[in-house]
C-alpha positions as CSV (number, residue, x, y, z in Angstrom):
1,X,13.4,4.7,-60.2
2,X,13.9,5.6,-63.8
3,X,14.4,2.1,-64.8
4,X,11.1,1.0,-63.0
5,X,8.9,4.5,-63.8
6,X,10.3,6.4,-66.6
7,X,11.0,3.5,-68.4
8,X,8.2,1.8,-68.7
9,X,5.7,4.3,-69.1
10,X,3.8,3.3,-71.9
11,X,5.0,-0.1,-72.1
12,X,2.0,-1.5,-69.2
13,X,-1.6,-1.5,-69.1
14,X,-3.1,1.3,-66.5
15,X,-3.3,-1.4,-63.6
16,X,0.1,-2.7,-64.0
17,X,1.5,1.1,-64.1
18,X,-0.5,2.0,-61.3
19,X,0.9,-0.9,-59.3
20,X,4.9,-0.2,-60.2
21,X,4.0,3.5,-58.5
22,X,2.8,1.7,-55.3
23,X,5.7,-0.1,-55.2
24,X,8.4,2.7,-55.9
25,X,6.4,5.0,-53.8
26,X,6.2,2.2,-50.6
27,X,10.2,1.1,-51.1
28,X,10.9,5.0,-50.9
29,X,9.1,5.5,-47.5
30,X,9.0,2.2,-45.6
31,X,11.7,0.5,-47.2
32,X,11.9,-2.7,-49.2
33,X,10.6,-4.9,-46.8
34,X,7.2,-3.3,-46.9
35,X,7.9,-3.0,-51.2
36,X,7.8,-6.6,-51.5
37,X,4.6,-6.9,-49.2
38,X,3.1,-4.1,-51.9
39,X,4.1,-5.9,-54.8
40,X,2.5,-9.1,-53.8
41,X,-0.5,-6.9,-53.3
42,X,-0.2,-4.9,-56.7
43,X,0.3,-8.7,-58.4
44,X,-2.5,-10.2,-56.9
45,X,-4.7,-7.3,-57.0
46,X,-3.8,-6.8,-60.9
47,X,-4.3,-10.3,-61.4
48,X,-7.5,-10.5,-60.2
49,X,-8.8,-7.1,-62.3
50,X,-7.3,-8.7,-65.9
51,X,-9.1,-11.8,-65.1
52,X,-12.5,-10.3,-64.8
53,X,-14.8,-10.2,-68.0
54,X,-17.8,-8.7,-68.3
55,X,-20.0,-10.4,-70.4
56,X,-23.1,-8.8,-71.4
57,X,-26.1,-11.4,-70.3
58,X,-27.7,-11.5,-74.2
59,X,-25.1,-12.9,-76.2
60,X,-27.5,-12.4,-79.2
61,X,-30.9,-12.8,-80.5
62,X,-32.1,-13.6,-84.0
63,X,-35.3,-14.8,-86.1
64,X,-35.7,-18.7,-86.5
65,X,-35.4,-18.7,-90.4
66,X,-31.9,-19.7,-90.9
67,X,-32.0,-22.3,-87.6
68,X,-32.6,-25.9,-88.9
69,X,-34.0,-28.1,-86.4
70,X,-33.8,-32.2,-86.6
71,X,-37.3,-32.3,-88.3
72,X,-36.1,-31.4,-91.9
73,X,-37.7,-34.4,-93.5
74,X,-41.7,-33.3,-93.1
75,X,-44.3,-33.2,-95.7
76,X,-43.9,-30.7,-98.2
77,X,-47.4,-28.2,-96.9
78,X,-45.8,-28.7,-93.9
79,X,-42.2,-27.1,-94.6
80,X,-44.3,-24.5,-96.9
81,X,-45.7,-23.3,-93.7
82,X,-42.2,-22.7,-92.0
83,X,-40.7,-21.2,-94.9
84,X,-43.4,-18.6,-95.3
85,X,-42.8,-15.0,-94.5
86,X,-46.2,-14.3,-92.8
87,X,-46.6,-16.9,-90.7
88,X,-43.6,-19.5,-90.4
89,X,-40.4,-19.6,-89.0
90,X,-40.0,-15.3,-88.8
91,X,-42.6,-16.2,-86.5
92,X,-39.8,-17.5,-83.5
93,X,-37.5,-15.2,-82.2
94,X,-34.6,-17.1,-80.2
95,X,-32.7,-14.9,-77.7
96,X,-29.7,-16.7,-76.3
97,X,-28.0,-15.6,-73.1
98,X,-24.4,-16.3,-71.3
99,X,-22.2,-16.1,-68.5
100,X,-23.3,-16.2,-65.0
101,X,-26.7,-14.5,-64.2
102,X,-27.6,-13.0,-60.7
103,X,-29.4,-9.7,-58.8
104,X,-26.7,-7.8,-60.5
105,X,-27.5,-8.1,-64.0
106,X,-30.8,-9.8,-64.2
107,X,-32.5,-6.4,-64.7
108,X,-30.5,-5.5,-67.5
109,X,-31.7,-8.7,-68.9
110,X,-34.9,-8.3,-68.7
111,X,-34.7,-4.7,-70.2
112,X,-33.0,-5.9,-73.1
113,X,-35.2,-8.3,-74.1
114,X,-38.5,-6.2,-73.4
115,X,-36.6,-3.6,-75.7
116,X,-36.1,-6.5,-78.2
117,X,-39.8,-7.3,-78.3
118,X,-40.6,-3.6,-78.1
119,X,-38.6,-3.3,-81.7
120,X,-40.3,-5.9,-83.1
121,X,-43.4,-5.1,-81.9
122,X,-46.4,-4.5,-84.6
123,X,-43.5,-5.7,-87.7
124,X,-43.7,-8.5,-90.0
125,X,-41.3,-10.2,-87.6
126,X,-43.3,-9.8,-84.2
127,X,-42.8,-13.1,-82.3
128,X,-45.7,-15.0,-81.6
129,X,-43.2,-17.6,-79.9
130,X,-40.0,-16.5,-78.4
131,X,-37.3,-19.2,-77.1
132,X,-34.7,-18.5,-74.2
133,X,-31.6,-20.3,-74.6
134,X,-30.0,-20.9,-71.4
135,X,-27.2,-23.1,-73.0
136,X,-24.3,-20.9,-72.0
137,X,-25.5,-19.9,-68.7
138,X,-23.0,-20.7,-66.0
139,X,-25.0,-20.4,-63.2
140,X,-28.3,-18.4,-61.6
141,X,-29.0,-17.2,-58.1
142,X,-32.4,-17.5,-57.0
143,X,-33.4,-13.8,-57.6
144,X,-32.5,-14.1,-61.2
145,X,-34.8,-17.2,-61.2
146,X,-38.0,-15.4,-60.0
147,X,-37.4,-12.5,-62.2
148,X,-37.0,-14.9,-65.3
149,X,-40.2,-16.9,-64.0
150,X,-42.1,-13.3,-63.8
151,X,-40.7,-12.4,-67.4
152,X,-42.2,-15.4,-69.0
153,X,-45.8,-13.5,-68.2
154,X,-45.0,-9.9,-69.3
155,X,-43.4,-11.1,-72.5
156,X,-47.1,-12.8,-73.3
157,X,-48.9,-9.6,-71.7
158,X,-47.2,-7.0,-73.2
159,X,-45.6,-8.1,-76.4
160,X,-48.8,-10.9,-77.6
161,X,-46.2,-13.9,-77.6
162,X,-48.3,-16.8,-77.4
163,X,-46.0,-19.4,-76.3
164,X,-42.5,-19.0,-74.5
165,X,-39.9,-21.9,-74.7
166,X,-37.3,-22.2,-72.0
167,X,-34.4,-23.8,-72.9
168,X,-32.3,-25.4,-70.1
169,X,-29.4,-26.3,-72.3
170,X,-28.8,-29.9,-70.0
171,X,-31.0,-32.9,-68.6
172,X,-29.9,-32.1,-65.4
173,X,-31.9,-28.6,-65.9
174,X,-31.4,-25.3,-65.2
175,X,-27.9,-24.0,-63.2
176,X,-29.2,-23.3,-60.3
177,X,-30.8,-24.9,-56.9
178,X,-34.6,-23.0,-57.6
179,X,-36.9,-25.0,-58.7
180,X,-37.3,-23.1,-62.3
181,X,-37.8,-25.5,-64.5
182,X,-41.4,-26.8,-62.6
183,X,-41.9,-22.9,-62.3
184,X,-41.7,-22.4,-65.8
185,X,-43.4,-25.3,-67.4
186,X,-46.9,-23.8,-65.4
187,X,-49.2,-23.3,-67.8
188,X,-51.6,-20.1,-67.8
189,X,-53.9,-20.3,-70.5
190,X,-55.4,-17.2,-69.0
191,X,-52.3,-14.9,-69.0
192,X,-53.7,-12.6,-71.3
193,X,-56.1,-11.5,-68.6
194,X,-53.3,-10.5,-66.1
195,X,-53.5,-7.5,-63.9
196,X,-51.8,-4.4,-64.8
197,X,-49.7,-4.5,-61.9
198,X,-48.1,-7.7,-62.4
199,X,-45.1,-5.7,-64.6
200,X,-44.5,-3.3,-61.7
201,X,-43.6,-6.2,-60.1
202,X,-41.5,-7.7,-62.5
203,X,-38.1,-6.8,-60.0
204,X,-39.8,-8.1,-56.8
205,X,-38.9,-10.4,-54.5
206,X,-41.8,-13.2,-54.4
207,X,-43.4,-14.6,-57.2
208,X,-47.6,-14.4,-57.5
209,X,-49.6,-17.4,-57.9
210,X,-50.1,-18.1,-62.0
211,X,-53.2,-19.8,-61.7
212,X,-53.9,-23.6,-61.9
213,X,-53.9,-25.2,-65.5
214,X,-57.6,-25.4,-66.9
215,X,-57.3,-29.2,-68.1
216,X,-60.3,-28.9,-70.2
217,X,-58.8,-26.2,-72.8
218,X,-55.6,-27.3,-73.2
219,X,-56.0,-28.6,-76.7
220,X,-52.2,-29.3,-77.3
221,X,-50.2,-31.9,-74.7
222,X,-46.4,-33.2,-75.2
223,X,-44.9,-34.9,-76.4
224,X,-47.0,-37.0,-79.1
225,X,-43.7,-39.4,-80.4
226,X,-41.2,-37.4,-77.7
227,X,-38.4,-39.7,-76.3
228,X,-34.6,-39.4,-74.7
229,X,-35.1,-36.0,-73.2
230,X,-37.6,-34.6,-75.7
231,X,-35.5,-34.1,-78.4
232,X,-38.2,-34.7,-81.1
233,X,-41.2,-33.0,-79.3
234,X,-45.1,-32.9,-80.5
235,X,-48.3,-32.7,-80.2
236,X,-51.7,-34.7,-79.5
237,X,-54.7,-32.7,-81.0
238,X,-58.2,-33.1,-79.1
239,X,-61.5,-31.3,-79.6
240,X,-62.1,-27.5,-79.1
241,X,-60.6,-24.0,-80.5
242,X,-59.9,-20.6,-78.9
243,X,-58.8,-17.0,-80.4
244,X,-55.3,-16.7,-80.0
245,X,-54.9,-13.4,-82.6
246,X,-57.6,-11.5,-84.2
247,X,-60.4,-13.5,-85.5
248,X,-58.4,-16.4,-86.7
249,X,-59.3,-19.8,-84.6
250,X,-56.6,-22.0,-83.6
251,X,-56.3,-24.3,-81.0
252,X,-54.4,-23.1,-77.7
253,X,-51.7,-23.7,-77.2
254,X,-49.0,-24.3,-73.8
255,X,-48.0,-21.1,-72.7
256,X,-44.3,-22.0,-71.5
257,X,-42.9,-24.9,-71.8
258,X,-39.4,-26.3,-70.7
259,X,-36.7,-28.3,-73.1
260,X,-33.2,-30.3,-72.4
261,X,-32.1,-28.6,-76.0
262,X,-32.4,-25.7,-78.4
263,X,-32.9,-28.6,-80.7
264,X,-36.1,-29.6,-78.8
265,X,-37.3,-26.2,-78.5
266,X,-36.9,-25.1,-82.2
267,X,-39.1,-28.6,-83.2
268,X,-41.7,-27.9,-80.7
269,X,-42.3,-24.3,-81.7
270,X,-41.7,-25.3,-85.4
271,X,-45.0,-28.1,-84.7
272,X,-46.7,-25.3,-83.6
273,X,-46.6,-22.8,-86.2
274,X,-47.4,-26.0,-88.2
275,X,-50.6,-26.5,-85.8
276,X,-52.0,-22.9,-86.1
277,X,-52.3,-23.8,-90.2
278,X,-53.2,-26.9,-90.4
279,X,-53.0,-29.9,-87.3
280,X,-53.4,-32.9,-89.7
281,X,-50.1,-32.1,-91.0
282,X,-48.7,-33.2,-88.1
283,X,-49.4,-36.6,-88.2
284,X,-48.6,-36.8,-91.8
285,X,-52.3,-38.6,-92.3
286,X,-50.3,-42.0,-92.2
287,X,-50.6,-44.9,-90.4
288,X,-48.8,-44.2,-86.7
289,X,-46.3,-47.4,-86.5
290,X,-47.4,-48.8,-83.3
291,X,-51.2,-49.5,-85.1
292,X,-49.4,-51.0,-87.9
293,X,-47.9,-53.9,-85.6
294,X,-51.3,-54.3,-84.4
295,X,-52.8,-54.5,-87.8
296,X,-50.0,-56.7,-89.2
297,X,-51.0,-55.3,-92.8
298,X,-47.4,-54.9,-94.8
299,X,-49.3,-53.1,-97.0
300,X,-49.5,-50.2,-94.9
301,X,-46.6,-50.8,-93.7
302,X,-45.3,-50.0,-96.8
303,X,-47.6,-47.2,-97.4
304,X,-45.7,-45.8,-94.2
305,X,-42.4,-46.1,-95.9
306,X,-43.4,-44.5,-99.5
307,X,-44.4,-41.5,-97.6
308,X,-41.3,-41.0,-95.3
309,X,-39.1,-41.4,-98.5
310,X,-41.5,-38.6,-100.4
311,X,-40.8,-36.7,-97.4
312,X,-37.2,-36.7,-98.2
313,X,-37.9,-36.4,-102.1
314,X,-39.7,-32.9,-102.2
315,X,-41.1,-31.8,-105.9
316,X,-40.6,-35.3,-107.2
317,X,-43.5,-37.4,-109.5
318,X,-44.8,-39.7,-106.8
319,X,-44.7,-42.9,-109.2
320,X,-41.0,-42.5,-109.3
321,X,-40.6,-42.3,-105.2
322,X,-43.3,-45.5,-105.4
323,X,-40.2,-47.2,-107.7
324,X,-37.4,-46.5,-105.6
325,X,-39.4,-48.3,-102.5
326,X,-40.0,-51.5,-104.5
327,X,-36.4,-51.6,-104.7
328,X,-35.9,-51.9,-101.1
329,X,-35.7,-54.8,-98.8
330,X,-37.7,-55.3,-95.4
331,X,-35.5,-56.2,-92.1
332,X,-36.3,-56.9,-88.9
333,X,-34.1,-55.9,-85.3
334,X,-34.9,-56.8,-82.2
335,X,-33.4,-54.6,-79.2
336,X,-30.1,-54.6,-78.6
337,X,-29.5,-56.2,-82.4
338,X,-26.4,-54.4,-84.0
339,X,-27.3,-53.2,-87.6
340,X,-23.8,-52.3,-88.7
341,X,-20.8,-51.7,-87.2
342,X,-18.2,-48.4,-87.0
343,X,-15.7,-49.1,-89.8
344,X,-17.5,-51.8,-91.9
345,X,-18.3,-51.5,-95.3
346,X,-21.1,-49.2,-96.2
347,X,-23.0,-51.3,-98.5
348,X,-26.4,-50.7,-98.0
349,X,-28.5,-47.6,-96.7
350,X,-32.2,-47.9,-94.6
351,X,-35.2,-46.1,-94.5
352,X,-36.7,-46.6,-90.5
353,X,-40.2,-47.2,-90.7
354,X,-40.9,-48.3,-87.3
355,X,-39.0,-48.3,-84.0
356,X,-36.0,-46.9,-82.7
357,X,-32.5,-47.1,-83.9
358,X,-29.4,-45.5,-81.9
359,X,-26.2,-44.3,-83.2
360,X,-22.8,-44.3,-80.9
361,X,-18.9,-43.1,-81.7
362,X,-16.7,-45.7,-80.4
363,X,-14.0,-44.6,-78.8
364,X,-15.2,-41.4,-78.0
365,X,-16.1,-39.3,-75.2
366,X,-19.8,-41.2,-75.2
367,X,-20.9,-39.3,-77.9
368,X,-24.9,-41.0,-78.8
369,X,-27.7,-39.8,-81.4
370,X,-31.2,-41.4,-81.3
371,X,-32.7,-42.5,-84.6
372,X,-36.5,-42.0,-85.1
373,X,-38.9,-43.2,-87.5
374,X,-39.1,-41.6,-90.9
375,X,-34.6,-40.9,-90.9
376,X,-32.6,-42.5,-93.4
377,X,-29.5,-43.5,-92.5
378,X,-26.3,-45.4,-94.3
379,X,-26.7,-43.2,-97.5
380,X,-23.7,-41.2,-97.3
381,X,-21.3,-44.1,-97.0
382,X,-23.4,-46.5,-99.5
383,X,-23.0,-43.5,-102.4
384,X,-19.0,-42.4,-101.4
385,X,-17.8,-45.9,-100.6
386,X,-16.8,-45.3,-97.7
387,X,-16.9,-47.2,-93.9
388,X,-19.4,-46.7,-91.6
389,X,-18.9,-43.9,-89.3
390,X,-20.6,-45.3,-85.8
391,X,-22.4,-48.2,-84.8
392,X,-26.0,-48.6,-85.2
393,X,-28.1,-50.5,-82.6
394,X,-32.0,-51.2,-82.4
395,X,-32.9,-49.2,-79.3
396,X,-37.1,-50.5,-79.1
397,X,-38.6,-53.9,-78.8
398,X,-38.5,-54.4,-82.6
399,X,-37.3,-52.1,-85.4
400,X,-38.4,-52.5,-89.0
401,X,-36.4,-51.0,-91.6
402,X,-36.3,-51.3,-95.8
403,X,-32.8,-51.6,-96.6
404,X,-31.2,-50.7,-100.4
405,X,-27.9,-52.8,-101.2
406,X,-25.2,-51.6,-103.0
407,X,-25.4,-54.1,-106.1
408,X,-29.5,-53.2,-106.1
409,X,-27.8,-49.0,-106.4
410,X,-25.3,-49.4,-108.8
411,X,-27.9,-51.0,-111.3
412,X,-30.5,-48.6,-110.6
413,X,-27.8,-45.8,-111.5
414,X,-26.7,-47.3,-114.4
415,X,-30.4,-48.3,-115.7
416,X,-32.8,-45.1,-114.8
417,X,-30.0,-42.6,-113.5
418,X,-33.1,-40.2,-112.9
419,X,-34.5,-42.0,-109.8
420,X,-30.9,-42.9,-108.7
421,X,-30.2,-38.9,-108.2
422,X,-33.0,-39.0,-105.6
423,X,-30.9,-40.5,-103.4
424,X,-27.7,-37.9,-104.7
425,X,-30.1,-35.7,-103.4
426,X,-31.3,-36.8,-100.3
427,X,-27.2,-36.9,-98.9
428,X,-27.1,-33.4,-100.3
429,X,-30.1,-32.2,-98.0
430,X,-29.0,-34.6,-94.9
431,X,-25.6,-33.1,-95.2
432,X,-27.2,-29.3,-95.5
433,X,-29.2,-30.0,-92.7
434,X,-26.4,-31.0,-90.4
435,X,-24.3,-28.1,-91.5
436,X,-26.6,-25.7,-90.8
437,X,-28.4,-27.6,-87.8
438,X,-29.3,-25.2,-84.8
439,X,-27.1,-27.1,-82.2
440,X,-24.2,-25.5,-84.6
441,X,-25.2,-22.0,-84.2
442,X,-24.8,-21.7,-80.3
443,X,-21.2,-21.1,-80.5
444,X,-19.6,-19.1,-82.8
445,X,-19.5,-20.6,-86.4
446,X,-19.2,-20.8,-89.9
447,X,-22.0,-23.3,-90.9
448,X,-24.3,-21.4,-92.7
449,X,-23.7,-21.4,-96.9
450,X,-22.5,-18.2,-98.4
């Protein structure tokens, strides 16, 4: 007795002391027999009460403007618009939520993030579109469903958001056998006109009809270039305008809409907060690539190209970025073509101008990353010296890139070292933009600068 309670008093958690009393205080009246039946009971119960975790079901919110989405390499009034205080990327709240969520704590859920909105409500930093991440969501019972599919329309009612983005956080959708994501991609246009009583019945259990989409003022359909699950979403602008705040006219925009990735999401809303200022910036007043094979002009073909590398070359004279193209080469891929290999030399780098390239580890656990039109890619190896770091493959029909070899880089730095650093510059930015990319950012990490 003094060995097993005196002892270790102290020395255990409240459980495990708890269940060394149950067993002294069973051996002394039934015997051992019926101690060792209590001590598998104590272990097991003990077991089971350490193991549990309560995770709260917001793991954390925050504004958009340290989050870096894919996009980084857009026209420079375009990225003006995100950076700005008033109306860019302060402008997206992102609210990220965890564990397993059911009837239990669903509630709590939704209270916390009303009482987020509420805070920011009327600030510089009121949301006009908020993003749910449901990345780290283990799983969701049907109630917890129909109470996030009600939220979507009280967020927009009471707290002015204009657009909610659900994230889904796989292609396979949402954890859970209700059919949420076709419940929240619904649009309602109209939500702003919602009956007062539709936040009484926020907790309920059935879900009121949100009204059938008004095909002739949606003004904003996706995606315009979208492909492999979304991740570069957009935007085709037709005729028309609405109110959405005060008196300034924008178009209108989708009131929910559903992504595979926070990735996704953070492009989407960053094209619409590009939209509300200006929609021409969006299509980047070039040629689109497809009309360029039709046209068969290599002219603008290469007007294409010099504007994709001023993307990348922000605050530079445009006769220099016009330079640096000349010194490229034009290729042609057809599908399946390899452009490089993983481990050969990095001799060259290439500027897509049209079609898709796709990047895979080998020997890895299948890890993929689509290329689109407008990326760079090779210029990190081509100014270290080092291998290539995956295999490149034309994904489309045809792919065009302009290619700059290594000889063609080593005399432009020796002979105008100016326009060489443009290219310094653009791994510097490419490299910043993966370091601090959003995907890094759902788990806890160190990526941001200090």
């Amino acid at each position: 007795f003094l060995e097993g309670v005196y002892d270790s008093y102290g020395r255990f958690d409240r459980i495990e002391y708890a269940g060394i009393w149950l067993i002294a205080g069973v051996m002394t009246i039934y015997g051992m027999s019926a101690a060792l039946v209590a001590g598998i009971i104590s272990a097991l119960t003990t077991y089971a009460a350490q193991s549990i975790a309560h995770l709260q079901p917001i793991r954390g919110h925050m504004s958009a403007s340290t989050l870096t989405s894919s996009s980084w390499n857009r026209r420079n009034e375009a990225n003006a618009i995100l950076d700005d205080d008033e109306i860019g990327r302060n402008r997206i709240l992102v609210i990220q939520m965890q564990g397993h969520l059911f009837f239990g704590n669903v509630a709590e859920l939704a209270d916390d993030i009303k009482a987020i909105l509420a805070e920011k409500h009327g600030t510089q930093e009121e949301p006009w579109i908020v993003i749910l991440d449901f990345t780290l969501v283990l799983g969701l019972d049907s109630s917890a469903a129909q109470i996030i599919t009600k939220l979507k329309r009280t967020m927009r009612k009471m707290y002015n958001v204009d657009t909610a983005i659900f994230v889904s956080g796989s292609s396979d959708g949402f954890p859970t056998e209700y059919p949420l994501s076709s419940e929240l991609s619904r649009e309602d246009l109209s939500s702003h006109a919602l009956d007062e009583d539709d936040d009484a019945d926020l907790y309920g259990d059935g879900i009121e009809n949100e009204g059938n989409e008004d095909e002739g003022d949606l003004l904003l359909r996706t995606p315009r270039r979208s492909f492999l699950d979304d991740r570069t979403p957009s935007f085709t602008l037709t005729t028309g305008s609405v109110s959405i705040r005060g008196d300034q006219v924008t178009p209108a925009f989708p009131a929910n809409h559903v992504c595979n990735t926070l990735d996704a999401a953070l492009t989407f809303a960053e094209d619409i907060l590009i939209c509300r200022k200006d929609p021409g910036l969006l299509d980047d007043n070039i040629v689109i690539p497809a009309e360029i094979e039709a046209l068969g002009c290599l002219v603008q073909e290469q007007e294409v190209g010099v504007q994709y590398l001023k993307n990348m070359c922000p605050g530079q004279n445009e006769e220099d970025v016009k330079y640096l193209f000349s010194l490229f080469q034009r290729e042609v891929y057809r599908r399946d073509d390899i452009v490089w290999k993983q481990g050969s030399s990095g001799d060259s780098l290439k500027l897509l101008v049209f079609g898709t390239l796709f990047s895979t580890l080998e020997r890895e656990a299948g890890t993929t990353e689509p290329i689109a039109t407008g990326n760079m890619i090779g210029e990190l190896a081509l100014v270290n010296r080092t291998k290539r770091m995956s295999t490149v493959k034309c994904n489309s029909n045809e792919a065009i890139v302009y290619s700059l070899d290594l000889k063609v880089w080593e005399q432009l730095a020796k002979d105008n070292p100016k326009i060489a650093r443009f290219i310094d510059l653009i791994v510097v930015r490419y490299l910043a933009q993966r370091v601090c990319h959003v995907s890094n950012r759902i788990f806890e990490t160190r990526c941001l600068p200090v």
